[in-house]
PASEKOL-295848 format. One record per residue: y, x, z of N, C-alpha, C, O in turn. Coordinates in steps of 0.001 Angstrom, whole numbers, plus 500000, padded with zeros to 6 digits. Layout:
residues N
YXZYXZYXZYXZ;...
//
This chain:
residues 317
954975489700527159954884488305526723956169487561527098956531487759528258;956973486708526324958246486197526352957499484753527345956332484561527684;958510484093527538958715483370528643958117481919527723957380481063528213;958428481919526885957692480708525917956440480849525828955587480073526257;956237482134525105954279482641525206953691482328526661952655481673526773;954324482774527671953943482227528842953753480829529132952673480591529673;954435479927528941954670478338528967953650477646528266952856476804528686;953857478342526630952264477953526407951085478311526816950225477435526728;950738479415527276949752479646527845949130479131529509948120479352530177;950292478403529650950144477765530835949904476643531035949269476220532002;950556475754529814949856474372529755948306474756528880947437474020529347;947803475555527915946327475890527246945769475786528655945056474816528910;946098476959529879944777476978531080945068475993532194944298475867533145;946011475406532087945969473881532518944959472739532241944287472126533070;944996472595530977944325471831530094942707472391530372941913471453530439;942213473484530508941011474553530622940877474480531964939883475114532319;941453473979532854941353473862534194940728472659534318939535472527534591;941827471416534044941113470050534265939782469815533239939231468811533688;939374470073532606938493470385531774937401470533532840936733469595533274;937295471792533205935963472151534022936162471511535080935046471294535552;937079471002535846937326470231537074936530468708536952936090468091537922;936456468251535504935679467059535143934742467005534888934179465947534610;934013468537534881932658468289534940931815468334536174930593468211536084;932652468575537778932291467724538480933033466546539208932395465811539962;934254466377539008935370465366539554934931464084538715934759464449537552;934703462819538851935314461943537902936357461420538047936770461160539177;936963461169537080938534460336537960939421461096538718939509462319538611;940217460275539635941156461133540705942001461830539465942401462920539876;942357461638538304943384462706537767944597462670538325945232463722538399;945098461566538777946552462447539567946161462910540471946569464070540429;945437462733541577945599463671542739945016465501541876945598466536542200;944134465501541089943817466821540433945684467488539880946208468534540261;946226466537539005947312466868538140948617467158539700949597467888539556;948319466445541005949417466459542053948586468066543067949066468845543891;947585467975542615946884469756543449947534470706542675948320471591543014;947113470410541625947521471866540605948871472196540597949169473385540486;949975471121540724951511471182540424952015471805541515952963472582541632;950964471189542587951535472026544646950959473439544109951391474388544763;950205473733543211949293475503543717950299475926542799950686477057543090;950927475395541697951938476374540455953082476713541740953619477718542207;953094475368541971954988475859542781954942476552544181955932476490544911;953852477188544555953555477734545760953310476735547168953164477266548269;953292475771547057953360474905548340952181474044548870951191474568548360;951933473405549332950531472711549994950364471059549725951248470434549139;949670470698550003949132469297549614948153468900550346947062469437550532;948820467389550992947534466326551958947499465355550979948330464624550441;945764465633550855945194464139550271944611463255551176943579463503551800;945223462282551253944676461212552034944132460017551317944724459478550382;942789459560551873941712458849551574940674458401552039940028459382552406;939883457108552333939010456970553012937849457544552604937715457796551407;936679457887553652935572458688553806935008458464552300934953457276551980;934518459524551184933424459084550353934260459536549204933627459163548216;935285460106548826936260459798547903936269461460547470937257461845546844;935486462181547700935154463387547334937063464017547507937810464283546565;937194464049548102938781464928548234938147466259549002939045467100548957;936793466921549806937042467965550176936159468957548696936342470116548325;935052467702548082934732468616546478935749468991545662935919470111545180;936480467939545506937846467877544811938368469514544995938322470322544068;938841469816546292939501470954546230938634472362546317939202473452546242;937010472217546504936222473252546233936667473608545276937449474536545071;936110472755544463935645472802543239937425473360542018937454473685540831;938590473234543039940162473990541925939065475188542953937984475425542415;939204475580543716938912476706544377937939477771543600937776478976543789;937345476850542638935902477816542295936605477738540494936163478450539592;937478476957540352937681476843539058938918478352539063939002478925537976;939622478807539996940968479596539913940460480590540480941343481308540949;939288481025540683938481481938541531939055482947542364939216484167542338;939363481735543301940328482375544871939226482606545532938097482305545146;939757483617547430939142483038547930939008481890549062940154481665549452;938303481265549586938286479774549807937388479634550907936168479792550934;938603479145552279938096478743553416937873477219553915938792476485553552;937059476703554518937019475815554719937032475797556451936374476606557106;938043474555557172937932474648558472938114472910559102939007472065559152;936949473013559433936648471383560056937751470858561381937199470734562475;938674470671561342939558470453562770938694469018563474938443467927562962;938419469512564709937362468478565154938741468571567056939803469159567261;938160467966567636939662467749568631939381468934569871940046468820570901;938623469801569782937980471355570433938749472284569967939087473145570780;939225472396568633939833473522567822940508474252568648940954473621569606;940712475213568622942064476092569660942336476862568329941533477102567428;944223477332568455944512477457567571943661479162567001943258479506565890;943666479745568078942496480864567438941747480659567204941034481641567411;941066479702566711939687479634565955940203479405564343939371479380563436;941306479281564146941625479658562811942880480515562152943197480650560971;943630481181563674944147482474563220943626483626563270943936484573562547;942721483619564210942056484617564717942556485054566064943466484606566762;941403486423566313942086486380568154941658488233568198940797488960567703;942774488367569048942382489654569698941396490351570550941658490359571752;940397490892570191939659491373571368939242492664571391939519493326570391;938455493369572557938726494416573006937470495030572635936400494610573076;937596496385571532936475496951570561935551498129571781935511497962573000;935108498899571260933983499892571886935051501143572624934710501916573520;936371501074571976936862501910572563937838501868574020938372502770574664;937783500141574224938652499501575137940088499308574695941115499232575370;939847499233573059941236499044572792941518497554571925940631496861571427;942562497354571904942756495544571065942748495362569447943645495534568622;941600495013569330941811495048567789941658493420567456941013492586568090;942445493247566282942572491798565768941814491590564808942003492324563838;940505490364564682939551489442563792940147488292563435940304487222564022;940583488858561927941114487283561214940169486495561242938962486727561180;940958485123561377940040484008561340940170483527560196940830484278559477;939723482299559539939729481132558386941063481178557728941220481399556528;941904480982558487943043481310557809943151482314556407943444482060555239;942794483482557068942896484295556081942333484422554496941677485347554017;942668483546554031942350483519552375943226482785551301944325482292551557;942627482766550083943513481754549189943917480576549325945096480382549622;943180479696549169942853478111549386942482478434551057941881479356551608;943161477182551559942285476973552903942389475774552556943328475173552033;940741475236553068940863473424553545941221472881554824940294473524555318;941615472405555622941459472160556643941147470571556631942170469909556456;939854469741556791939264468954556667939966468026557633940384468724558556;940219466994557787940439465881558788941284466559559518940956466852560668;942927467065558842943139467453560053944030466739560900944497467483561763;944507465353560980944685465091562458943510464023563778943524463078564566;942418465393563024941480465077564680941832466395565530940961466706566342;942371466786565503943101468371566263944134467868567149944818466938566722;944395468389568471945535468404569104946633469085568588946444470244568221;947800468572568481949379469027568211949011470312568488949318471163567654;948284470723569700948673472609569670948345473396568672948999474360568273;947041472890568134946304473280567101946971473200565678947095474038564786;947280472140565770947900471432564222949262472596563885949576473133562823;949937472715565399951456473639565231950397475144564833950995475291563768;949739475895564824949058476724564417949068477634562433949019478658561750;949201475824562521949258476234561168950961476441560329951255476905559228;951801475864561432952927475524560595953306476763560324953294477087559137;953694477666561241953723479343560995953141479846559321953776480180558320;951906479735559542951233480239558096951651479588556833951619480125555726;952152478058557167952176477159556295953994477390555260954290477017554125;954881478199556394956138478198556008956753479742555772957729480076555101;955648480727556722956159482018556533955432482890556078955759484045555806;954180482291555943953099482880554836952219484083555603951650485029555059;952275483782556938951620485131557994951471484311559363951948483196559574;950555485249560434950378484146561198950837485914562581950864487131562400;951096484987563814951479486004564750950508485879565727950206484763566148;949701487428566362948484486908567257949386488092568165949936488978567510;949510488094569459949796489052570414951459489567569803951611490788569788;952388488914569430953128489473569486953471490303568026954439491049567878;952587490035567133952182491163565868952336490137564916951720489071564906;953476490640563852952333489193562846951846490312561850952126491496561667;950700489086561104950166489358559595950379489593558461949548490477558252;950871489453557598950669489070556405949347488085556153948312488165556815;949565487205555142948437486542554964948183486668553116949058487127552383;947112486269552710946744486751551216947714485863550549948018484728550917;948189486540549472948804485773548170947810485892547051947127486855546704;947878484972546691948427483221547023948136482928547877947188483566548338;948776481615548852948293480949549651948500479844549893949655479444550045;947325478957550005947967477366549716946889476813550893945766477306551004;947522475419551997946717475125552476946528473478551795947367472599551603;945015473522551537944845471628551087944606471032552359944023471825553098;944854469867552918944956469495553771944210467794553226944536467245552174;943000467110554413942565466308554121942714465167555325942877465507556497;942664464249555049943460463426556194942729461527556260943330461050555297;942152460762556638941186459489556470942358458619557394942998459031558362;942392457554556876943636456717556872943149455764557703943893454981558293;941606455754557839941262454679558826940657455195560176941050456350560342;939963454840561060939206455522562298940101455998563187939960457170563538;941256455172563768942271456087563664941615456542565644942120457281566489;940621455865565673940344456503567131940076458238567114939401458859566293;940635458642567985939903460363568028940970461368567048940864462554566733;942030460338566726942993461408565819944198461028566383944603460010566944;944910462652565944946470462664566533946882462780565273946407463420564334;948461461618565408949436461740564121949621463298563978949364464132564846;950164463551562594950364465110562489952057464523562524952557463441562214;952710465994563135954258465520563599955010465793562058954571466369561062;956121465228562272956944465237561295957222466590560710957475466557559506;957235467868561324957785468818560933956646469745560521956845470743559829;955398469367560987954231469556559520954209469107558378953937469667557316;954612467682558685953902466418557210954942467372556123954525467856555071;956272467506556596957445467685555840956968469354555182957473469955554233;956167469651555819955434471588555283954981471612553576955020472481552705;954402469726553636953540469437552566953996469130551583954350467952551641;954303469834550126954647469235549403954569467866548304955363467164547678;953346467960548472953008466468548047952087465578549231951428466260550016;952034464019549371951170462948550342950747462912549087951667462560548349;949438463191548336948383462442547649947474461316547790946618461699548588;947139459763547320946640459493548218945680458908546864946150458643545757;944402458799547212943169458747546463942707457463546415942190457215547504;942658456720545827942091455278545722940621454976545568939825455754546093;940283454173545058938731453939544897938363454463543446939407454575542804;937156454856542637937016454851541515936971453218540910936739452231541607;937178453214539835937221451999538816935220452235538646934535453257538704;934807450631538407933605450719538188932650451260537452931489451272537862;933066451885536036932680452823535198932473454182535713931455454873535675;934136454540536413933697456359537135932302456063538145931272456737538170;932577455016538838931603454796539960930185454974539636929380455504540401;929888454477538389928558454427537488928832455576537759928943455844538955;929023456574536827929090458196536536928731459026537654927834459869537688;929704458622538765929136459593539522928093459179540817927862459793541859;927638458062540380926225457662541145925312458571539821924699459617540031;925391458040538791924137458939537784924435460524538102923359461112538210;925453461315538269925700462243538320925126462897539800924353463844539944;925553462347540477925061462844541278923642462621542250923388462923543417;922841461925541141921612461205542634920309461897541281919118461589541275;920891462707540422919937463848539738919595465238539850920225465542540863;918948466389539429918461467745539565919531468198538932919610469401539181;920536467804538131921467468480537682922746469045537815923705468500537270;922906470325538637924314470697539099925057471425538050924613472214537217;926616470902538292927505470831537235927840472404538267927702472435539490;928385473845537230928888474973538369930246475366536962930058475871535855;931555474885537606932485474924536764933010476248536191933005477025537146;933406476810535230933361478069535155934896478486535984935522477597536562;935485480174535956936682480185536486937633480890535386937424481892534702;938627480121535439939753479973534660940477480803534854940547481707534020;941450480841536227942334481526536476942284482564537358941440482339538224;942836483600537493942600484583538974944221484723539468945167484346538777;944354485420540973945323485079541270946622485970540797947697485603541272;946638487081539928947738487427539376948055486562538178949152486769537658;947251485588537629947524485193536619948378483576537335949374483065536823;947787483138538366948963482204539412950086482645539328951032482226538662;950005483646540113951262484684540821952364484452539322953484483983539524;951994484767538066952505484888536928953237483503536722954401483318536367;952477482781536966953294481289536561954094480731537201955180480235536902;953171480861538760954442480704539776955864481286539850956760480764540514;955994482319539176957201482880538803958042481957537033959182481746536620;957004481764536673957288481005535194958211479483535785959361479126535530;957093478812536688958065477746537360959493477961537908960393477150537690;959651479024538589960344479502538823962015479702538261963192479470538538;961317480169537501962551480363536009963100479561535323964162479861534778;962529478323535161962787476403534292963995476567534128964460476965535196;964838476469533296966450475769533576966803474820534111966428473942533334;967493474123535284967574472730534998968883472212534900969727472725535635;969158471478534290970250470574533985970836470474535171970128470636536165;972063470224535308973163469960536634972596468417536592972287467885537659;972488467847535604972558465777535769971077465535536497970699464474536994;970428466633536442968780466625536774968424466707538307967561466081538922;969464467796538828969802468003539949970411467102540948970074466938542120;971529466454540167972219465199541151971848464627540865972528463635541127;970498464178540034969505462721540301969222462848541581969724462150542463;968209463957541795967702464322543145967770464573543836966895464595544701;969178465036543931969164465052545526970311463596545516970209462973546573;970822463293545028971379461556544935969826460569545309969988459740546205;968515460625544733967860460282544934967283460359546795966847459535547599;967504461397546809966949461769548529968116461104549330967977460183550134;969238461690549000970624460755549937969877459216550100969477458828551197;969757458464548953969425456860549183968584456517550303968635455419550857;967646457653550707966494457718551245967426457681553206966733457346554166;968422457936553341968542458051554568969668456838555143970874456900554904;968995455703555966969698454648556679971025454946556784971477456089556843;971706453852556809973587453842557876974415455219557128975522455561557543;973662456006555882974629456951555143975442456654554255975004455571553867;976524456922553536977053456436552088976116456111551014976239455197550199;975309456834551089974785456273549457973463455544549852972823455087548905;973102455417550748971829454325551174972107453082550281973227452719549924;970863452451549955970782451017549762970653450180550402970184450564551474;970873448736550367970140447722551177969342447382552340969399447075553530;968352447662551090966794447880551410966458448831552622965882448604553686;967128450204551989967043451470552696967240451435554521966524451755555470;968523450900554369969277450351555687967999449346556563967417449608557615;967871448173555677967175447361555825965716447807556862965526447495558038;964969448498556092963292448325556174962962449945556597961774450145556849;964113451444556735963364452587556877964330453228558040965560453214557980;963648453724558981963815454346560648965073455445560322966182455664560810;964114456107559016965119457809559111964565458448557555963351458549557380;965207458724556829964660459293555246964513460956555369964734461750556283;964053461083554057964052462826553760965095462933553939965626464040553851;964272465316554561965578465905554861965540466915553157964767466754552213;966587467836553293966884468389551869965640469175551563965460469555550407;964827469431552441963435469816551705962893468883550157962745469366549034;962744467847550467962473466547549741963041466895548160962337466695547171;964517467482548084965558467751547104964269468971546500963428468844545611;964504469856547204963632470838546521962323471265546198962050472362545712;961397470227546525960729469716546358960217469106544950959250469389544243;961343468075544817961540467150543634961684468341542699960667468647542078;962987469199542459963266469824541433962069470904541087961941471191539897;961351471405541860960240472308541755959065471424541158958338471945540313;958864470237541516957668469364540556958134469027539576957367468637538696;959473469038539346959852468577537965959654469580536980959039469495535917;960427470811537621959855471826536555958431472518536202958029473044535164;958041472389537012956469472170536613955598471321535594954793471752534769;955994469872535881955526468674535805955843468957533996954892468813533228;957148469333533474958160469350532937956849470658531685956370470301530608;956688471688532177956250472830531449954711472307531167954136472698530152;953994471323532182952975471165531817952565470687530503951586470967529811;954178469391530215954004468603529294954735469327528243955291468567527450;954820470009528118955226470985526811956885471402526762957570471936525890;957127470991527870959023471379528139959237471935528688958750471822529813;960089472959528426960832473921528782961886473654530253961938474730530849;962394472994530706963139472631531003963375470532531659963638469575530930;963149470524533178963000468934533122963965468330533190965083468805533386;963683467156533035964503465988533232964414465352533746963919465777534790;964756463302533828965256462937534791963673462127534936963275461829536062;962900461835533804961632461551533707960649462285534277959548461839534601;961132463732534445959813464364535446959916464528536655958906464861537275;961198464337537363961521464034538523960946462366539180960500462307540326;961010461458538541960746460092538785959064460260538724958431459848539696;958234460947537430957229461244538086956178461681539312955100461316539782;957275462777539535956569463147541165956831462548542379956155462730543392;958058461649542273959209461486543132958216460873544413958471461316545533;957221459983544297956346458994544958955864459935546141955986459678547339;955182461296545479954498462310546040955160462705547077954863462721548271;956009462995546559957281464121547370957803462898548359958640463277549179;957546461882548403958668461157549292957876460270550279958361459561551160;956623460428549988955894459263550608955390459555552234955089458790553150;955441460782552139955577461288554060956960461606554598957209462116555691;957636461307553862959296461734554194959915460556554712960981460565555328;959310459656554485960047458256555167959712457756556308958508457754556050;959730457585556730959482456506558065959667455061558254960757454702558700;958696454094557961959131452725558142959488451790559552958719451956560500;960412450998559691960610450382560664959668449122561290958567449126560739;959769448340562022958863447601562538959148446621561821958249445784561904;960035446282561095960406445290560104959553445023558629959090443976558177;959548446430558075958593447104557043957227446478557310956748445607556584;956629446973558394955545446562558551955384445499559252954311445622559842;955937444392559539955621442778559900955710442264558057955007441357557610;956718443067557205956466442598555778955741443077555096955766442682553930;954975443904555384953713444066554539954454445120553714954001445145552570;955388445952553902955948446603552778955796447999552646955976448507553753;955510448962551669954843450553551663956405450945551644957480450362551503;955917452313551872956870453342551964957120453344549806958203453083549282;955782453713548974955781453135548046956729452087547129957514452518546284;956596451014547341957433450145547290958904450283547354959546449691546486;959485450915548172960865451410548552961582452558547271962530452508546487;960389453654547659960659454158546080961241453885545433962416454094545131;959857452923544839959739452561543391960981451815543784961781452361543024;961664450955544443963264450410544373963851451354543770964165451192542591;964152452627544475965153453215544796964945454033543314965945454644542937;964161454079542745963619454889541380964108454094540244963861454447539091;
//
């Protein structure tokens, strides 16, 4: 199959994806359209949202639609990091054998995770960047695909630890989930307070990922496409040459060149979904929000003005 036959066939089970995803999701289509773009380009995604906002169905339910397999792990502030790499212990023969933990699968959720201590949270960065986890000195391999969704509640902030910078930055997209509009809200009160369960069918399996993820892969992109973005990320960092104003003004410390590659990997994605071969400077400005919105850091200035990380962006966009 040529590389076009592929492209189309990738936006058709795209389209066949969100499809069955709506027959139990209502709403939420960007954070669905910002999951799917992190699982094409190999990388991970925190949705953040207050309690009720279905973000851990949300990612069952790609889970049951791409028919991975799919862990779920509650980080509650007890966790030790072996309870989701797993741990060594000593079998019938007195010798050390290793029991994967949660980790080990397609999708992992990890629910609320900064109610976990930093030790815990660093647990994952390993798996999250080298795709294997190390118990005794040994590492793993871990299953391909592997993507962790990551879920995160913006309020309660008692009983939770910030996740550090050099996690958030693991994530390729900050998703963040709003309220439904009053119509979805109808829907999924009728939908859900009946005998009727929606069971989505499965679309994709994981060589047929594996396949696209290589399709993303391949995009052409323009040189002018390229020095948008990473020209775009430069703006992003205080007291540098190409900073703005604003930049200087209202943010601590900007993205590092992760951010750059980042951008160009959602673009070409973003880019094939919508029937192109190849992105531009429009599918970069699309994701750009995603990709940048844990990469910043606001100053104490920012926030006496009421001003988002958001906001800055959209300036700098």
């Amino acid at each position: 199959m040529s590389d076009i036959q592929t492209a189309e066939k990738f936006t058709q089970k795209y389209n066949e994806i969100k499809r069955e995803i709506a027959t139990v999701i209502v709403g939420q289509h960007e954070a669905v359209d910002g999951v799917l773009i992190s699982l094409f380009c190999n990388s991970h995604s925190l949705l953040v949202g207050v309690p009720g906002l279905a973000k851990t169905l949300l990612i069952k339910t790609i889970s049951e639609v791409l028919d991975l397999k799919f862990n779920r792990i509650q980080f509650t502030p007890d966790l030790m990091p072996g309870d989701i790499t797993g741990n060594e212990i000593l079998d019938e023969s007195r010798n050390f054998k290793f029991v994967k933990g949660p980790l080990f699968a397609n999708i992992v959720l990890a629910d609320e995770i900064n109610r976990t201590p930093p030790k815990t949270q660093a647990a994952l960065l390993e798996a999250m960047q080298e795709r294997n986890v190390t118990v005794g000195g040994k590492a793993y391999p871990l299953d391909s695909p592997f993507f962790v969704l990551a879920t995160q509640n913006p309020i309660e902030q008692e009983g939770t630890y910030p996740l550090p910078e050099a996690q958030l930055d693991r994530f390729m997209f900050n998703l963040v989930l709003g309220y439904p509009t009053f119509e979805e809200e109808l829907s999924i009160v009728r939908n859900t307070t009946g005998n009727i369960k929606n069971h989505p069918k499965k679309i994709l399996n994981a060589d047929e990922i594996l396949a696209f993820q290589d399709l993303v892969r391949k995009a052409p992109v323009a040189d002018n496409v390229l020095s948008y973005a990473v020209e775009l990320v430069s703006k992003t960092r205080p007291n540098t040459p190409k900073a703005t104003a604003k930049v200087n003004e209202f943010i601590s410390y900007g993205a590092g060149p992760r951010a750059g590659q980042f951008l160009i990997l959602g673009a070409k994605c973003h880019a094939l979904l919508n029937g192109k071969l190849s992105p531009d400077i429009e599918n970069v400005k699309a994701i750009a929000c995603d990709v940048l919105r844990h990469r910043l850091v606001k100053n104490y200035k920012a926030e006496a003005e009421g001003l988002s990380v958001d906001d800055i962006v959209k300036g700098l966009l």
